[in-house]
mmCIF file of the N, C-alpha and C atoms, coordinates in Angstrom:
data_MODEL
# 
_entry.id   MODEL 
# 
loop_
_atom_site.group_PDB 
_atom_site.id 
_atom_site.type_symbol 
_atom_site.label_atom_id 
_atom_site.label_alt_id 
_atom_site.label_comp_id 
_atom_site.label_asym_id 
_atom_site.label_entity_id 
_atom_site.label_seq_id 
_atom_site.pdbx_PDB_ins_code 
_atom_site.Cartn_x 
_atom_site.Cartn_y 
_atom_site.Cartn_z 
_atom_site.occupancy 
_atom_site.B_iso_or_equiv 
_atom_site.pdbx_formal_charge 
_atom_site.auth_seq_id 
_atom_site.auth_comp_id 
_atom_site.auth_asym_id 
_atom_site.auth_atom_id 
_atom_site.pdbx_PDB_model_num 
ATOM 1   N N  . UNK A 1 1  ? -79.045 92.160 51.157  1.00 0.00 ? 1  UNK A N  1 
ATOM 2   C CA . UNK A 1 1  ? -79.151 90.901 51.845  1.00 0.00 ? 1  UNK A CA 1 
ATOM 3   C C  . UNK A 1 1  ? -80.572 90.764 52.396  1.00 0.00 ? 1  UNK A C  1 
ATOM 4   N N  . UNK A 1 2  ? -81.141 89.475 52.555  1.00 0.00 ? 2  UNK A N  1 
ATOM 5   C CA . UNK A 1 2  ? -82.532 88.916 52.603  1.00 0.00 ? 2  UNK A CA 1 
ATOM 6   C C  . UNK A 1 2  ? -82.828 89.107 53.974  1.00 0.00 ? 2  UNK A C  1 
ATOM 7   N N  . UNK A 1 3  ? -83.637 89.764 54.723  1.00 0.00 ? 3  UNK A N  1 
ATOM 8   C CA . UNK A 1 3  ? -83.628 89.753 56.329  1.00 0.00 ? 3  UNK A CA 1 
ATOM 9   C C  . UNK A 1 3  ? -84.719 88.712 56.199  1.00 0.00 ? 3  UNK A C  1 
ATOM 10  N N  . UNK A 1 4  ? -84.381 87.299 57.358  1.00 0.00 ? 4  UNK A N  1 
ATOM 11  C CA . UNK A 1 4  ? -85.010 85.785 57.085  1.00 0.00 ? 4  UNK A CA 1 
ATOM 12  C C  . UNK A 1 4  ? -85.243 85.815 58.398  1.00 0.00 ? 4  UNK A C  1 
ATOM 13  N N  . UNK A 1 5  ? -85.177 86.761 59.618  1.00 0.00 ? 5  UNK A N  1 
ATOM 14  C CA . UNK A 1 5  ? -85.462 86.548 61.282  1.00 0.00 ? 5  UNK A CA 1 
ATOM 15  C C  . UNK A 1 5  ? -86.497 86.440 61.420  1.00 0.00 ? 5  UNK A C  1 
ATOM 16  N N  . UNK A 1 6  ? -87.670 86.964 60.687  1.00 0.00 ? 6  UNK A N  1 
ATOM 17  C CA . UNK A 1 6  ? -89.283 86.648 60.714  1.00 0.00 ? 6  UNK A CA 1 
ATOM 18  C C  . UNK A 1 6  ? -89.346 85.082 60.677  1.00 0.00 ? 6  UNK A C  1 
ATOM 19  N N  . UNK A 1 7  ? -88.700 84.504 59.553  1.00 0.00 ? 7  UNK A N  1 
ATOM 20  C CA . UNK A 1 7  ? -88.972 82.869 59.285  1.00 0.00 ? 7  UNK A CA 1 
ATOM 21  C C  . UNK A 1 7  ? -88.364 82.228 59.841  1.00 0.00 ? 7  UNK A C  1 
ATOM 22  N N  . UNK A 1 8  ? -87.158 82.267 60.304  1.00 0.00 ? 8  UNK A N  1 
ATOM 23  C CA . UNK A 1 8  ? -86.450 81.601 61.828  1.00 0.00 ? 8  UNK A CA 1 
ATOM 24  C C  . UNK A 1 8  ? -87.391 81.663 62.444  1.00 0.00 ? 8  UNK A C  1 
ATOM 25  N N  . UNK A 1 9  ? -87.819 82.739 62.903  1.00 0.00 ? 9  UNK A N  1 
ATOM 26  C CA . UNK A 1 9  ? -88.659 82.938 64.296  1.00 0.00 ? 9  UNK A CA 1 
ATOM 27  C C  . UNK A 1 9  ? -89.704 82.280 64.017  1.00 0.00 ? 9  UNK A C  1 
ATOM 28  N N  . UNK A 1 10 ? -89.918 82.530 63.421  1.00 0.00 ? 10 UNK A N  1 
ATOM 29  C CA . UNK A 1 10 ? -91.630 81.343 62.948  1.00 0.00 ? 10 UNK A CA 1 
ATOM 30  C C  . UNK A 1 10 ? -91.210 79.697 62.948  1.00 0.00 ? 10 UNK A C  1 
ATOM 31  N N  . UNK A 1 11 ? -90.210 79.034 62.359  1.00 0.00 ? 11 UNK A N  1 
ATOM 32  C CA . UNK A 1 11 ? -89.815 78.205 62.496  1.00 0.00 ? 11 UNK A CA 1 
ATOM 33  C C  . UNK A 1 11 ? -89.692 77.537 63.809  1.00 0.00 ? 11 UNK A C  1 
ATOM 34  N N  . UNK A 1 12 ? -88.344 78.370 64.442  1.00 0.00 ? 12 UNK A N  1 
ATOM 35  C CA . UNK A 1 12 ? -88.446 77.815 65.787  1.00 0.00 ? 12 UNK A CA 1 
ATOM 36  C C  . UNK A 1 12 ? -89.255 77.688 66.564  1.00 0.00 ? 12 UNK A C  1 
ATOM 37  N N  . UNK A 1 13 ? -90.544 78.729 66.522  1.00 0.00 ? 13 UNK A N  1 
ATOM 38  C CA . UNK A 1 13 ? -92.001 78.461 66.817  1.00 0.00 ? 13 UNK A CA 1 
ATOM 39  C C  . UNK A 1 13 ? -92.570 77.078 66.988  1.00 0.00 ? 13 UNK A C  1 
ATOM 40  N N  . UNK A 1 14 ? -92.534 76.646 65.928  1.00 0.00 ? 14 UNK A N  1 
ATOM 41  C CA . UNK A 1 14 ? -93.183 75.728 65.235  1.00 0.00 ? 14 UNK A CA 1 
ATOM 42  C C  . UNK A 1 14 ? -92.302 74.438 65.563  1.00 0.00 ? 14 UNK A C  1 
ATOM 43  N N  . UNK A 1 15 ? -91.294 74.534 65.653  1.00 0.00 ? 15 UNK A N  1 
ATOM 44  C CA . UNK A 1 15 ? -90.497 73.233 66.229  1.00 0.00 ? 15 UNK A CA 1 
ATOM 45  C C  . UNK A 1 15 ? -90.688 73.122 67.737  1.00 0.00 ? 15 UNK A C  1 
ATOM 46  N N  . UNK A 1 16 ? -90.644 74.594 68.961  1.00 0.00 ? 16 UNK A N  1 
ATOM 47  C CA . UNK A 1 16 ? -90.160 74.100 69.962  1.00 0.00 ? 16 UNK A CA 1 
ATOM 48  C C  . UNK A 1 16 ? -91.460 73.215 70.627  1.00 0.00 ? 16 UNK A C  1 
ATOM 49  N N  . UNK A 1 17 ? -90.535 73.029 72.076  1.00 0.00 ? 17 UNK A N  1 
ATOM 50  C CA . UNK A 1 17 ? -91.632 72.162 72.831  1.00 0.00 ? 17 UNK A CA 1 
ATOM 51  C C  . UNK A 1 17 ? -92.363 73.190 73.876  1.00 0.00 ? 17 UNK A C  1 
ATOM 52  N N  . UNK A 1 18 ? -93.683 73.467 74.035  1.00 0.00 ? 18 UNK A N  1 
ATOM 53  C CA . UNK A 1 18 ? -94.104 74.083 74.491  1.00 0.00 ? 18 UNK A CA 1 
ATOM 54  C C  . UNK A 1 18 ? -94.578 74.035 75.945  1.00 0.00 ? 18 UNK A C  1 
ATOM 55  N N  . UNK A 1 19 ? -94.388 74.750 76.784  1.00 0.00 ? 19 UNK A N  1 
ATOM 56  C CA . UNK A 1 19 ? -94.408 74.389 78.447  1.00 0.00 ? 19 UNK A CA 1 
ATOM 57  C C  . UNK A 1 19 ? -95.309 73.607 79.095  1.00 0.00 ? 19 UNK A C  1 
ATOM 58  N N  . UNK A 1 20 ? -96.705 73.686 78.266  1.00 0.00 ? 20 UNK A N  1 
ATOM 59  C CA . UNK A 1 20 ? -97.450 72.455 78.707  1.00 0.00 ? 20 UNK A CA 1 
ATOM 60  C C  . UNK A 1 20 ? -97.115 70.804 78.487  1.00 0.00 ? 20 UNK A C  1 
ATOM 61  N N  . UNK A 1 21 ? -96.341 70.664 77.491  1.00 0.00 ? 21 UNK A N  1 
ATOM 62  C CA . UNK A 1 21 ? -95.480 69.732 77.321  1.00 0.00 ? 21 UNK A CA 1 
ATOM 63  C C  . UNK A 1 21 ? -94.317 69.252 77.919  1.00 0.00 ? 21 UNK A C  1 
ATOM 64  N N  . UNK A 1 22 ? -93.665 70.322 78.082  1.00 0.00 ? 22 UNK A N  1 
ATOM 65  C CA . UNK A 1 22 ? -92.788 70.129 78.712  1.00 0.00 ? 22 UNK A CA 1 
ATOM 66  C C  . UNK A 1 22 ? -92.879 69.831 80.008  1.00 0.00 ? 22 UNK A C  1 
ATOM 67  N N  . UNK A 1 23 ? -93.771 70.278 80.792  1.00 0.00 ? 23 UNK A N  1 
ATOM 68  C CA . UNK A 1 23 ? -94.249 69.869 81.943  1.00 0.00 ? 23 UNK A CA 1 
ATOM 69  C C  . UNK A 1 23 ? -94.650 68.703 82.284  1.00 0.00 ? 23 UNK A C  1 
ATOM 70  N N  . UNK A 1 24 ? -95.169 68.251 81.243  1.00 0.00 ? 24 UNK A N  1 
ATOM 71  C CA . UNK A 1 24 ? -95.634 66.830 81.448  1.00 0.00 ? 24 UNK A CA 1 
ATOM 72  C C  . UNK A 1 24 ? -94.617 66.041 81.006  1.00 0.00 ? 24 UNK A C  1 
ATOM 73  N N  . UNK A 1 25 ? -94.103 66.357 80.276  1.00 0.00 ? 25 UNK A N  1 
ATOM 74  C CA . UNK A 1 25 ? -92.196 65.466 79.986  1.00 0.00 ? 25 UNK A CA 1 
ATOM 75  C C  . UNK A 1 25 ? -91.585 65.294 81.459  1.00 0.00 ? 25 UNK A C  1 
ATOM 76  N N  . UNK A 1 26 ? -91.694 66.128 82.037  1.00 0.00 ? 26 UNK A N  1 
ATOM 77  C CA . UNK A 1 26 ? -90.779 66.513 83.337  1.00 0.00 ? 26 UNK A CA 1 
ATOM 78  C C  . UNK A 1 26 ? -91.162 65.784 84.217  1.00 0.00 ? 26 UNK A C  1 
ATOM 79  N N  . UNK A 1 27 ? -92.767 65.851 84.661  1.00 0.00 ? 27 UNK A N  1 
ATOM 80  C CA . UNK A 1 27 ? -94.353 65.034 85.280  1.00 0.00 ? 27 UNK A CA 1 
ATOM 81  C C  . UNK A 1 27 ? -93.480 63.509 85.371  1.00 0.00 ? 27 UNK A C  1 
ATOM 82  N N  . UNK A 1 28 ? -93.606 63.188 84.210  1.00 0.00 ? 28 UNK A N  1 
ATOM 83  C CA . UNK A 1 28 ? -93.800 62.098 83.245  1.00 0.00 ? 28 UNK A CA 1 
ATOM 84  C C  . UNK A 1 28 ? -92.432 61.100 84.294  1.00 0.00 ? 28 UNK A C  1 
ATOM 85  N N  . UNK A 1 29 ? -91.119 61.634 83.813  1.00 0.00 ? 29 UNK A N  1 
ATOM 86  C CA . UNK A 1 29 ? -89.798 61.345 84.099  1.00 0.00 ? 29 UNK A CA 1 
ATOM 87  C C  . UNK A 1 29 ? -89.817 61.419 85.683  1.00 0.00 ? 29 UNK A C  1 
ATOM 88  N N  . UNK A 1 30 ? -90.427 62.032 86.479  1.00 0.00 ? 30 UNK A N  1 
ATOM 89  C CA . UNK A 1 30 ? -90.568 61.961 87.681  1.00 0.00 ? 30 UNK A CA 1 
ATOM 90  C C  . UNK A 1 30 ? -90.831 60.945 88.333  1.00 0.00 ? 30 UNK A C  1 
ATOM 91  N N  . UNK A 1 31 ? -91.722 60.694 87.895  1.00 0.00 ? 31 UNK A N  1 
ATOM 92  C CA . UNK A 1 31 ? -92.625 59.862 88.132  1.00 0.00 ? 31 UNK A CA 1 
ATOM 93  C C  . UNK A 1 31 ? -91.949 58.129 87.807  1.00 0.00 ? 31 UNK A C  1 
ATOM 94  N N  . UNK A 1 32 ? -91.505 58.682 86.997  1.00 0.00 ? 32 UNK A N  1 
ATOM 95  C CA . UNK A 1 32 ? -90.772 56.826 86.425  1.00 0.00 ? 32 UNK A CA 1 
ATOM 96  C C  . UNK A 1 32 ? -90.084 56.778 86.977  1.00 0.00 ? 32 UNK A C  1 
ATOM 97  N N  . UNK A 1 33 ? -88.457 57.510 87.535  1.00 0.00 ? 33 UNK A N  1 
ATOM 98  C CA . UNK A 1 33 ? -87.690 57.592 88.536  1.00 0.00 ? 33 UNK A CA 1 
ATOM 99  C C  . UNK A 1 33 ? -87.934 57.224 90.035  1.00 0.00 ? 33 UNK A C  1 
ATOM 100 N N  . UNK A 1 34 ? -89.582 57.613 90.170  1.00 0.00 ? 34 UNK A N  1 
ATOM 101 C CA . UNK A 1 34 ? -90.206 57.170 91.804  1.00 0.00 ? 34 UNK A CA 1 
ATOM 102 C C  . UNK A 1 34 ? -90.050 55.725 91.870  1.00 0.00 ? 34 UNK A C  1 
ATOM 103 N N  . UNK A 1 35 ? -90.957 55.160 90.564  1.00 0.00 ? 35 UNK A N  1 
ATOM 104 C CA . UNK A 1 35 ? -90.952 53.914 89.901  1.00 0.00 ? 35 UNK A CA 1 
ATOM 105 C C  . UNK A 1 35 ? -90.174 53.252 90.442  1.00 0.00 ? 35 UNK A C  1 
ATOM 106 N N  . UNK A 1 36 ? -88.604 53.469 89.066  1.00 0.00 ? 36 UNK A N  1 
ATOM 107 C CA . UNK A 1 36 ? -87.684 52.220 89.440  1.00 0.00 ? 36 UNK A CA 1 
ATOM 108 C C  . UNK A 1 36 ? -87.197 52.960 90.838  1.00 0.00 ? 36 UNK A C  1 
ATOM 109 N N  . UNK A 1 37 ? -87.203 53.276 91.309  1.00 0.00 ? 37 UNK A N  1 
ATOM 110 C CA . UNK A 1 37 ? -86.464 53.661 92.994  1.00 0.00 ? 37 UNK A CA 1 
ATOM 111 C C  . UNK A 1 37 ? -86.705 52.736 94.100  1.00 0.00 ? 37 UNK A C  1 
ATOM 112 N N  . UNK A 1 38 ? -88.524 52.298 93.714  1.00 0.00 ? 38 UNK A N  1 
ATOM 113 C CA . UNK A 1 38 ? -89.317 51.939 94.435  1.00 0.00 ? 38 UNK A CA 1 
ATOM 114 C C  . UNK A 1 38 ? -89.034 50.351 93.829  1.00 0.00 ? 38 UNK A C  1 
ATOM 115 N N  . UNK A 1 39 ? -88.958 50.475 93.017  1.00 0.00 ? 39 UNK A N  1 
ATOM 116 C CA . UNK A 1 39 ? -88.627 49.044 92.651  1.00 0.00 ? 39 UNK A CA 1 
ATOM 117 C C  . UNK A 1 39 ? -87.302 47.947 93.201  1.00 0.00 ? 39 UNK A C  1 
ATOM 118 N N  . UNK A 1 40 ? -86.502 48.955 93.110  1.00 0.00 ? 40 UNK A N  1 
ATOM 119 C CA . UNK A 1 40 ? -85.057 48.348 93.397  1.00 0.00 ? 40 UNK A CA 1 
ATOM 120 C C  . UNK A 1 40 ? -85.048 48.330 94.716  1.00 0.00 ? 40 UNK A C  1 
ATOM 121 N N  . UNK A 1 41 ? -85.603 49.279 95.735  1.00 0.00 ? 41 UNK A N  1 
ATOM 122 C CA . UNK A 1 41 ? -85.639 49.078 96.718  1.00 0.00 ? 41 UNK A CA 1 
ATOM 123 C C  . UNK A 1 41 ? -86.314 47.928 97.367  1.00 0.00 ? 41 UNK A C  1 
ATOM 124 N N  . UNK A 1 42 ? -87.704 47.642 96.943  1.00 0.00 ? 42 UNK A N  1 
ATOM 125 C CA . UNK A 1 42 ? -88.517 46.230 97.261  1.00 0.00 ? 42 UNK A CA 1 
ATOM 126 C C  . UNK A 1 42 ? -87.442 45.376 96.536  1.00 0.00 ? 42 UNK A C  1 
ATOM 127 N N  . UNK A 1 43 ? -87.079 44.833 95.682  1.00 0.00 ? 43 UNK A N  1 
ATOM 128 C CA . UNK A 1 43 ? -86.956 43.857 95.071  1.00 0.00 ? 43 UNK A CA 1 
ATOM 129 C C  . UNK A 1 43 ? -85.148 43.197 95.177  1.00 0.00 ? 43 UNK A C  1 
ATOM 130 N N  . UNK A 1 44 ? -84.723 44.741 95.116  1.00 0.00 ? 44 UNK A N  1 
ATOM 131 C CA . UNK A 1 44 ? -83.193 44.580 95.233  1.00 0.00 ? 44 UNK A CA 1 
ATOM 132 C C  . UNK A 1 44 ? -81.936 45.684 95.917  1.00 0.00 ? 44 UNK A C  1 
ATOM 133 N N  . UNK A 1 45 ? -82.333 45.800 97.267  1.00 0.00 ? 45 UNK A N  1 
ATOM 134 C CA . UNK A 1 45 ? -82.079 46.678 98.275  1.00 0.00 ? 45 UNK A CA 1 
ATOM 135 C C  . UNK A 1 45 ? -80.523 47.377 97.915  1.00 0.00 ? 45 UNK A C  1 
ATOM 136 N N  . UNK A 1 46 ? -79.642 46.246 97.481  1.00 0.00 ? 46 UNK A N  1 
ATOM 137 C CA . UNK A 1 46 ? -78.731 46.420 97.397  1.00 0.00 ? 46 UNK A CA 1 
ATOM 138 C C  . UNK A 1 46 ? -78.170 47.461 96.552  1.00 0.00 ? 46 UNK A C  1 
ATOM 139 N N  . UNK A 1 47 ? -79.048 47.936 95.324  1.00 0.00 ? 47 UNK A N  1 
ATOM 140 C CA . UNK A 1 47 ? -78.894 48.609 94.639  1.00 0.00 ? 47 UNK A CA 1 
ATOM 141 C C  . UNK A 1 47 ? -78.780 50.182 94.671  1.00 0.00 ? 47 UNK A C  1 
ATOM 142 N N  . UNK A 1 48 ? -78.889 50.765 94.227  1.00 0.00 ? 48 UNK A N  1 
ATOM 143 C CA . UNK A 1 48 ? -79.185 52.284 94.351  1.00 0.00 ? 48 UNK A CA 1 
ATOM 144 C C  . UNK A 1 48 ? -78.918 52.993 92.590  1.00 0.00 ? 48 UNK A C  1 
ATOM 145 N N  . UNK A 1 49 ? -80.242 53.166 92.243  1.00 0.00 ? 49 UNK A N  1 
ATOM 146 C CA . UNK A 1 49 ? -80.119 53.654 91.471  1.00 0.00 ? 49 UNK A CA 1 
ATOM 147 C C  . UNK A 1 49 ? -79.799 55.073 91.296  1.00 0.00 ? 49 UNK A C  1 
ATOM 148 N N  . UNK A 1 50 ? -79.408 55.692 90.168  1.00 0.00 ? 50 UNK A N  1 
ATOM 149 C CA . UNK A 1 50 ? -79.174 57.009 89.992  1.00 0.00 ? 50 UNK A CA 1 
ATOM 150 C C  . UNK A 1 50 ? -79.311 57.803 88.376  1.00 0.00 ? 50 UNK A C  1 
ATOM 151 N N  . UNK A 1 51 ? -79.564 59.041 88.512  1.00 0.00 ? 51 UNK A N  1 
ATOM 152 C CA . UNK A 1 51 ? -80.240 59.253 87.545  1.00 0.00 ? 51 UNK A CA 1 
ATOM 153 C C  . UNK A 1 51 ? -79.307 60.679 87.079  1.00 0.00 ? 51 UNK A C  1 
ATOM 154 N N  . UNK A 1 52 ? -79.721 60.716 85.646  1.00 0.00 ? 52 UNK A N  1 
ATOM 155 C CA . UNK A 1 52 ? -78.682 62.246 84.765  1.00 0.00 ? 52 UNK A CA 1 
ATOM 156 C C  . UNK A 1 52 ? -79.581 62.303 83.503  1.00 0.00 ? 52 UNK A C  1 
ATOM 157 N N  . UNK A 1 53 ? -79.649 63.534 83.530  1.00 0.00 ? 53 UNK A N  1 
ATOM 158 C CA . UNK A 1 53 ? -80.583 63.919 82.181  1.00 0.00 ? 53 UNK A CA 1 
ATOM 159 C C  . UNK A 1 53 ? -79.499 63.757 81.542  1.00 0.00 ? 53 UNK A C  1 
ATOM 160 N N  . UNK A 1 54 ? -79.953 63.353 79.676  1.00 0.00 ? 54 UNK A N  1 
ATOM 161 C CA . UNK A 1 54 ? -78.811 63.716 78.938  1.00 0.00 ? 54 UNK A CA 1 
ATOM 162 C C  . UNK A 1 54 ? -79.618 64.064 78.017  1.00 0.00 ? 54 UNK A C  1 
ATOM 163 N N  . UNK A 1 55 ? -78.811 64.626 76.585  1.00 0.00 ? 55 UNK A N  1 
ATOM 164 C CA . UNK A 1 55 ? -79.351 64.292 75.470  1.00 0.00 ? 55 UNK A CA 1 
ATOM 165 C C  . UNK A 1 55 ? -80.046 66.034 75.091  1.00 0.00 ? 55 UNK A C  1 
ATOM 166 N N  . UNK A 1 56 ? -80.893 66.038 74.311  1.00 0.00 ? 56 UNK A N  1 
ATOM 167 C CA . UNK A 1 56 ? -81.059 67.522 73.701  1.00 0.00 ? 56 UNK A CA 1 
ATOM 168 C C  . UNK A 1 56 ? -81.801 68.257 74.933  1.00 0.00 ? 56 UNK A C  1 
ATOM 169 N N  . UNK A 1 57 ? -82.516 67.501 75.968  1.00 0.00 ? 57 UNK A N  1 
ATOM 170 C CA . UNK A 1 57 ? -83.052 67.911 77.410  1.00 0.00 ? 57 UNK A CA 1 
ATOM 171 C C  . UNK A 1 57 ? -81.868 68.814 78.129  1.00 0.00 ? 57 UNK A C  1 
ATOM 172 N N  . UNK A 1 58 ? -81.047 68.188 78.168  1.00 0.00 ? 58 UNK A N  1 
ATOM 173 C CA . UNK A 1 58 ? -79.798 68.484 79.143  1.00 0.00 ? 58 UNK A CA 1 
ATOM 174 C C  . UNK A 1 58 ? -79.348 69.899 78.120  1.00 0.00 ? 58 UNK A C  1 
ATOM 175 N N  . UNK A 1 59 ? -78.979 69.508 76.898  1.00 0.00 ? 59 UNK A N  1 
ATOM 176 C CA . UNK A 1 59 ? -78.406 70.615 75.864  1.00 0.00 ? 59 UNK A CA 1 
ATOM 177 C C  . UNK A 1 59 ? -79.705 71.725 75.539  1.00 0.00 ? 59 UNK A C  1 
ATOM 178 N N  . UNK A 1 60 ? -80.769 71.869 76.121  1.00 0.00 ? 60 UNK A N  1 
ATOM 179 C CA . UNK A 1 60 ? -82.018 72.923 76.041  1.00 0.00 ? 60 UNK A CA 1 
ATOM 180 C C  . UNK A 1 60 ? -81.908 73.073 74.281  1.00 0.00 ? 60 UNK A C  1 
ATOM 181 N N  . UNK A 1 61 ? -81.708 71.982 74.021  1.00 0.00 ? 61 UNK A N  1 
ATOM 182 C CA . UNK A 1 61 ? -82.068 72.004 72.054  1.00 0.00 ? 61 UNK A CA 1 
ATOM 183 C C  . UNK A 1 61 ? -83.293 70.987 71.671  1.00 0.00 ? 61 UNK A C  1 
ATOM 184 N N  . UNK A 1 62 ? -84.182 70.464 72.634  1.00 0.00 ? 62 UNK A N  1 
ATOM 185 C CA . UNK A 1 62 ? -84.946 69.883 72.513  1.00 0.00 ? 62 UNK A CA 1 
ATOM 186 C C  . UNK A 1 62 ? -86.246 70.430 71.593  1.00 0.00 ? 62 UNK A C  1 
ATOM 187 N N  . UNK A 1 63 ? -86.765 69.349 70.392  1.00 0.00 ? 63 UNK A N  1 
ATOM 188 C CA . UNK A 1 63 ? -87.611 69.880 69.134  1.00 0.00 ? 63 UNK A CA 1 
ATOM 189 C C  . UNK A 1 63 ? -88.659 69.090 69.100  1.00 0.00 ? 63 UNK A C  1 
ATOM 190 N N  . UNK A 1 64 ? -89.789 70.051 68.880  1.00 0.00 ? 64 UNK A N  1 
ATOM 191 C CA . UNK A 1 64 ? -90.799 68.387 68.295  1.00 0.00 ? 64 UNK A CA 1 
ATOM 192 C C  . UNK A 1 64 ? -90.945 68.256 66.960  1.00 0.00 ? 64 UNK A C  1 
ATOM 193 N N  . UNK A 1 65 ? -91.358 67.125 66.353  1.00 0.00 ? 65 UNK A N  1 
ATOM 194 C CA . UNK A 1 65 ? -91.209 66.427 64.878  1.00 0.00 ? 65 UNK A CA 1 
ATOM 195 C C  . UNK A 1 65 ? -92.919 67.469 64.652  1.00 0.00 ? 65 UNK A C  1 
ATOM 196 N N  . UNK A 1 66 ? -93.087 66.953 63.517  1.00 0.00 ? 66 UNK A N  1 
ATOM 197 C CA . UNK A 1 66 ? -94.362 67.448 62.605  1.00 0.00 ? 66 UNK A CA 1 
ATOM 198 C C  . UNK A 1 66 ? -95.425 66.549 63.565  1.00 0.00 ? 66 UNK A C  1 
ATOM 199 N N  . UNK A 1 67 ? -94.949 65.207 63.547  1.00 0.00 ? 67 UNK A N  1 
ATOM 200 C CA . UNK A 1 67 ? -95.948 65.035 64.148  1.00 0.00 ? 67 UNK A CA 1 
ATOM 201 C C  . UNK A 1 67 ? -96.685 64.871 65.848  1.00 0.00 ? 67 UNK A C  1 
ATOM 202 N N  . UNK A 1 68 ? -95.641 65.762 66.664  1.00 0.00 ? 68 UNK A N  1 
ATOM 203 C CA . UNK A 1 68 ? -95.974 66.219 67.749  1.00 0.00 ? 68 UNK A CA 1 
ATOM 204 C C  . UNK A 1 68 ? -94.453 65.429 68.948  1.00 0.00 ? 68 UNK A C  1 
ATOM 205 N N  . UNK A 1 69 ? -93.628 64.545 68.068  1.00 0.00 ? 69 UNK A N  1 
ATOM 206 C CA . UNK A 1 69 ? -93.277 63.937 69.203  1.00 0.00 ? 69 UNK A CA 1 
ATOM 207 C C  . UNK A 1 69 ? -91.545 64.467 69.696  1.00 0.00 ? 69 UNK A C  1 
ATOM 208 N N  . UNK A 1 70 ? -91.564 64.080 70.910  1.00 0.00 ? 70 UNK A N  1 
ATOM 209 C CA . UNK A 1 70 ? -90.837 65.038 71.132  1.00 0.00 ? 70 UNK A CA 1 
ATOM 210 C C  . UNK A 1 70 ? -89.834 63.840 72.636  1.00 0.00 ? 70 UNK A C  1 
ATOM 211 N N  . UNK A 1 71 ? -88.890 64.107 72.793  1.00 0.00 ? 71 UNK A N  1 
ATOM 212 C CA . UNK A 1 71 ? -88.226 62.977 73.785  1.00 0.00 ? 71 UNK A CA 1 
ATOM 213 C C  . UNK A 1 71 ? -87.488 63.815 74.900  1.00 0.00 ? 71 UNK A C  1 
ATOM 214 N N  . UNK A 1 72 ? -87.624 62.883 75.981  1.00 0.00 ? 72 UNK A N  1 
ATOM 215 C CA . UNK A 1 72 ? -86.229 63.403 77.265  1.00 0.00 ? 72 UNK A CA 1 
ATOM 216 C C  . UNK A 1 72 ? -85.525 62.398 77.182  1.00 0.00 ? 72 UNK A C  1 
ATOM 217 N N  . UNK A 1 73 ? -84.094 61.991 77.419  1.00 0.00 ? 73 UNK A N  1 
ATOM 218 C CA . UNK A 1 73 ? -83.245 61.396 77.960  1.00 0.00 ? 73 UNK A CA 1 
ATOM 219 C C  . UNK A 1 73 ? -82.830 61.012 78.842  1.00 0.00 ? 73 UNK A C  1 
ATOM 220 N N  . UNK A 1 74 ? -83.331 60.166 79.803  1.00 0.00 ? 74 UNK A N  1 
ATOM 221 C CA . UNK A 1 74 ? -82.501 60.436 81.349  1.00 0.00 ? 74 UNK A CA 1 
ATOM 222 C C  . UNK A 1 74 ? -81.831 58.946 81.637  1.00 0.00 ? 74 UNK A C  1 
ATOM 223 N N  . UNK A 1 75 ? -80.645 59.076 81.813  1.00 0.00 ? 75 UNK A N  1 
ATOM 224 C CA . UNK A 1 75 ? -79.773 58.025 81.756  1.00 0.00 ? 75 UNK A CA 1 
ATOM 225 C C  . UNK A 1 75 ? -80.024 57.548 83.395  1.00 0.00 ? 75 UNK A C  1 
ATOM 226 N N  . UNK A 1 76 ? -79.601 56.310 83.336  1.00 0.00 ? 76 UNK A N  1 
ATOM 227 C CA . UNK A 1 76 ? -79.925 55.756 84.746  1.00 0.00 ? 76 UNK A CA 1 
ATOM 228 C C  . UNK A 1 76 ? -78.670 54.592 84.594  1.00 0.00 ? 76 UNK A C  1 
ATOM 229 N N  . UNK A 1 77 ? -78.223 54.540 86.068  1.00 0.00 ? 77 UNK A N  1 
ATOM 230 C CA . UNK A 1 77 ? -76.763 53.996 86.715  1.00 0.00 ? 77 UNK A CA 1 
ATOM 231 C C  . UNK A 1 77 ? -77.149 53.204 87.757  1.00 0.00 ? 77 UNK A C  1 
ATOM 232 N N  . UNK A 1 78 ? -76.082 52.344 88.189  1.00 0.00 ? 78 UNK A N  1 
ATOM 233 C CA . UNK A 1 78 ? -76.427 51.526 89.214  1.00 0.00 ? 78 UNK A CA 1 
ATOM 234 C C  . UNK A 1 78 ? -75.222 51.364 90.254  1.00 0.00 ? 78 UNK A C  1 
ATOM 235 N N  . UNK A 1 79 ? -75.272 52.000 91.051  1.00 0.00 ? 79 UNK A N  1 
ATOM 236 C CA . UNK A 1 79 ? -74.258 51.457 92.276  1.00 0.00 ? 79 UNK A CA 1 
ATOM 237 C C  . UNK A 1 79 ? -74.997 50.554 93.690  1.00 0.00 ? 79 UNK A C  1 
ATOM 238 N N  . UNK A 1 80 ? -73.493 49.467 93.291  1.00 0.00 ? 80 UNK A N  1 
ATOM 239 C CA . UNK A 1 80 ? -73.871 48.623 94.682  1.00 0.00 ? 80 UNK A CA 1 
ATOM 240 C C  . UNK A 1 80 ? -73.370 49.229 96.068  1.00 0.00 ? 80 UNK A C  1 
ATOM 241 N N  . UNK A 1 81 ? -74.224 48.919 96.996  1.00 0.00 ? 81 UNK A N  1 
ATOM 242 C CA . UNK A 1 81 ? -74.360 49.837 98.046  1.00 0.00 ? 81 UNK A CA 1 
ATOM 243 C C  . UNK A 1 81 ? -73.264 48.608 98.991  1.00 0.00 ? 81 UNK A C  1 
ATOM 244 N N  . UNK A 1 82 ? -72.394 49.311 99.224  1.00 0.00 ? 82 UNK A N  1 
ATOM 245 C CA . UNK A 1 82 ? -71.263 48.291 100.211 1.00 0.00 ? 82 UNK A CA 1 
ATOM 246 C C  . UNK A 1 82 ? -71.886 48.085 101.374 1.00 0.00 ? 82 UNK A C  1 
# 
C-alpha cells in the first residue's frame, strides 16, 4: 500500500488559512460587528443586534482557493428590545 501522508500534508499546507490571515479575517469581522452595533444603535435604538459565527469558521474546516480567497460567516439576528 502507497504511504500518501507526505502529499496530504503538503496539500493541506497549501489549502489552509494561515494565521496572518486569519487574524485579519477575525480583525476584519470585528470590526464590522462594531459597525452595525453602532449603527442600529444611532439610527434604530430599538434594535439589538446579535451575532454567531457559522459556516466552515465555526466547523475549523476553513480553506483558501488557488487564488488566495478565503471567507468567514457570521450570521447576524435581530431582536426587538421590549
Amino acid at each position: 500500500m502507497a504511504d500518501c501522508h507526505n502529499l496530504f500534508a503538503e496539500y493541506r499546507d497549501e489549502i489552509s488559512i494561515g494565521s496572518t490571515k486569519k487574524n485579519r479575517m477575525i480583525s476584519s469581522k470585528d470590526s464590522l460587528r462594531r459597525r452595525i452595533r453602532k449603527w442600529f444603535k444611532d439610527n434604530h435604538p430599538e434594535y439589538e443586534p446579535k451575532f454567531y459565527i457559522q459556516g466552515s469558521h465555526k466547523m475549523k474546516s476553513g480553506i483558501r482557493t488557488k487564488e488566495d480567497i478565503c471567507d468567514l460567516d457570521d450570521g447576524i439576528y435581530f431582536f426587538q428590545k421590549t
